[in-house]
N, C-alpha and C positions, 0 to 999 in steps of 0.2 A: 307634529302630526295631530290631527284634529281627533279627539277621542268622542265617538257619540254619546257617552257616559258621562255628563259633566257633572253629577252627584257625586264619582265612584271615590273613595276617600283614599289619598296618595297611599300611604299604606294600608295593607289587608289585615283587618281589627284579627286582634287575637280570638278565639274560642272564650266564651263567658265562663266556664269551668276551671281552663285556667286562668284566667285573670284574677280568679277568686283565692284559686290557691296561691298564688304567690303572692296575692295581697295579706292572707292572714299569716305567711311566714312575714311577709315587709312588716307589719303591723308589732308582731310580736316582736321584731327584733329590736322596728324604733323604742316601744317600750324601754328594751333592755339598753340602749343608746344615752335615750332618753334619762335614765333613771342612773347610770353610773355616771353621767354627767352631773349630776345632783340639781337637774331641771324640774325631774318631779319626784315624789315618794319620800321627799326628806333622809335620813341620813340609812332606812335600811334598805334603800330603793339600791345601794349598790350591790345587796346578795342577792337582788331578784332575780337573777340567771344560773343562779347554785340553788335556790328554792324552789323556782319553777320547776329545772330538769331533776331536781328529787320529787315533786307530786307526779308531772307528767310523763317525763321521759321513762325511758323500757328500762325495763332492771332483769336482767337474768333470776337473779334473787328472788323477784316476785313473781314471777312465772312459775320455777320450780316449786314455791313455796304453794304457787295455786294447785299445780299439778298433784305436789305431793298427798295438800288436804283436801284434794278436790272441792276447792270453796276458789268461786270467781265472782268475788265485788267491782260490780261497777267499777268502781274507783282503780281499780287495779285493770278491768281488762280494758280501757280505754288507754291506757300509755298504748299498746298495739298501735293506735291510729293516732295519740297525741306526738309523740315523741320525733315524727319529721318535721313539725314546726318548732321545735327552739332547738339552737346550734349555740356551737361552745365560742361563736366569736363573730362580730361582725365579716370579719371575707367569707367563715364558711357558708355564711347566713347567703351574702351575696352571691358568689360561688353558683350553689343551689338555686337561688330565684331564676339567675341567668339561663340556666339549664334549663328549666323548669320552661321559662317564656320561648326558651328556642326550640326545644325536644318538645314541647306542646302548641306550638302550633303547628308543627309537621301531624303528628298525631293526634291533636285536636280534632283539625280539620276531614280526617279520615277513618275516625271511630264517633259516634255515638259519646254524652257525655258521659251516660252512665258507665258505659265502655271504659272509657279516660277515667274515670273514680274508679273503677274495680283494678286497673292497672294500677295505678298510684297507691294506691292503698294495700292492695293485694298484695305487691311486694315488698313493702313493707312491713308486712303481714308475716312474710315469709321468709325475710331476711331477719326478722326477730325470733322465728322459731326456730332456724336454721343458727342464731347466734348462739341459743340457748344447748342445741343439740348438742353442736362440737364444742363451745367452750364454760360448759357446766356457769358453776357461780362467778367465774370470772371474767364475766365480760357486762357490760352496758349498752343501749345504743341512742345517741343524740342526732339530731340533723336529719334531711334529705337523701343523703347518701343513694340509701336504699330505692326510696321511691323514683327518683331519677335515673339510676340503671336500670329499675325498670321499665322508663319511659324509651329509654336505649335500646331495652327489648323489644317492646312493641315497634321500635324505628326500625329493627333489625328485621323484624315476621315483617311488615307493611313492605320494606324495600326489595324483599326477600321475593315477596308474592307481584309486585310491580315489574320486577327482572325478569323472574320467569315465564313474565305472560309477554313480554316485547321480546322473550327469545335469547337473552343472554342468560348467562352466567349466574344462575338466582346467589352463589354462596359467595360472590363479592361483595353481598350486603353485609357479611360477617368483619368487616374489614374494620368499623369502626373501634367497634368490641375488640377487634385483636390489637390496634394498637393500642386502646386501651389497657389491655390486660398486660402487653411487656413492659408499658411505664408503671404500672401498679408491681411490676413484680422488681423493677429496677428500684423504686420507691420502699417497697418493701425489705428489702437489704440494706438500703442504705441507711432509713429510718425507724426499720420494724414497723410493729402494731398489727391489729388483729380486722382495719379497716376492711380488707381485700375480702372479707368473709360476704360481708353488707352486701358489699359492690356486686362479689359475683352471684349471690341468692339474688339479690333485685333482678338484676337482668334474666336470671333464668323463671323468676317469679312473674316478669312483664312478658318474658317472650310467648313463655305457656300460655296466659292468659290469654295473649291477643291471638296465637294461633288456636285456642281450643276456639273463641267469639268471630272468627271467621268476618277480618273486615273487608271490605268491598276487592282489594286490589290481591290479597292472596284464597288462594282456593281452599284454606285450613288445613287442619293436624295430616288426613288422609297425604294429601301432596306432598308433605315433607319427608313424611314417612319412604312412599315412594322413592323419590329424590336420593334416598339417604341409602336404601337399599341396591336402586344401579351405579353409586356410585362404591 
């Protein structure tokens, strides 16, 4: 069929915002690739994935320790927003990128970038204070995890708000999340860990977000409420 678009390029380019983020988790990981390989760094380049995620990654530890002396150094409140880029292993690395380039250009494309950063980061944000809450000094957080259930979130309010203005069913948008959550809980028994904490702050951290920022296809907070009330 003849397209009167002969510039329009076969696939629809991702969002510049994310393009950027999963480039600096790709970045940071070939590093760590790179460097256990013993391609660069010479012979201590193989602890740079134990060294990094003790500078930058989220420490329970160091939160409480800020809280307690109320002293926040740079240094320490930036694991908040370092610690979704470096993962404990090349799949979880990939994993996450994949997420990241699929759940963002759904949401990319239908939020604002700075939108897209306050989601991503936000939950983040949230699943580390939320790790710290319930499981005091013992716990850490590395990877994406978080920021990507929140991007789930925002896919969940956008589909949510989409449904209900064509008249269906807006709480079939919950469908992803829900299978999600019964393999996290099958996953959970069978291999423990403290993962499912991350997962579910994110997405509740993404979903708040994008329904308080009110993006085009849902009517915001008010309609949910609504919603939630006749039913």
């Amino acid at each position: 069929m003849f397209d009167p678009d002969a510039d329009a390029p076969p696939v629809n380019p991702l969002p510049a915002v994310v393009i950027v983020l999963a480039l600096m988790m790709g970045v940071v990981e070939l590093l760590f690739q790179l460097g256990e390989a013993g391609l660069i760094g010479g012979p201590t380049a193989i602890g740079w994935r134990g060294s990094i995620a003790s500078t930058f990654g989220f420490s329970n530890n160091v939160a409480i320790w800020m809280w307690e002396t109320r002293q926040f150094p740079p240094e320490h409140l930036m694991r908040f927003v370092t610690y979704p880029f470096i993962h404990v292993s090349f799949g979880d690395a990939l994993f996450s990128i994949i997420f990241v380039l699929a759940l963002g250009k759904f949401v990319g494309e239908r939020v604002s970038s700075w939108v897209f950063v306050l989601v991503f980061f936000g939950s983040g944000i949230f699943a580390a204070v939320a790790n710290t809450v319930f499981f005091g000094t013992q716990g850490a957080l590395l990877g994406a995890d978080a920021p990507t259930y929140g991007l789930i979130g925002a896919y969940t309010w956008i589909l949510f708000g989409r449904l209900q203005n064509e008249g269906e069913d807006a709480f079939q948008a919950f469908r992803l999340i829900g299978s999600l959550a019964v393999l996290h809980v099958i996953f959970y028994f069978i291999f423990g860990g403290n993962d499912w904490l991350a997962r579910a702050s994110g997405f509740v951290g993404g979903f708040a977000i994008t329904t308080i920022l009110r993006p085009k296809e849902a009517a915001g907070i008010s309609y949910l409420l609504a919603r939630l009330r006749k039913r």
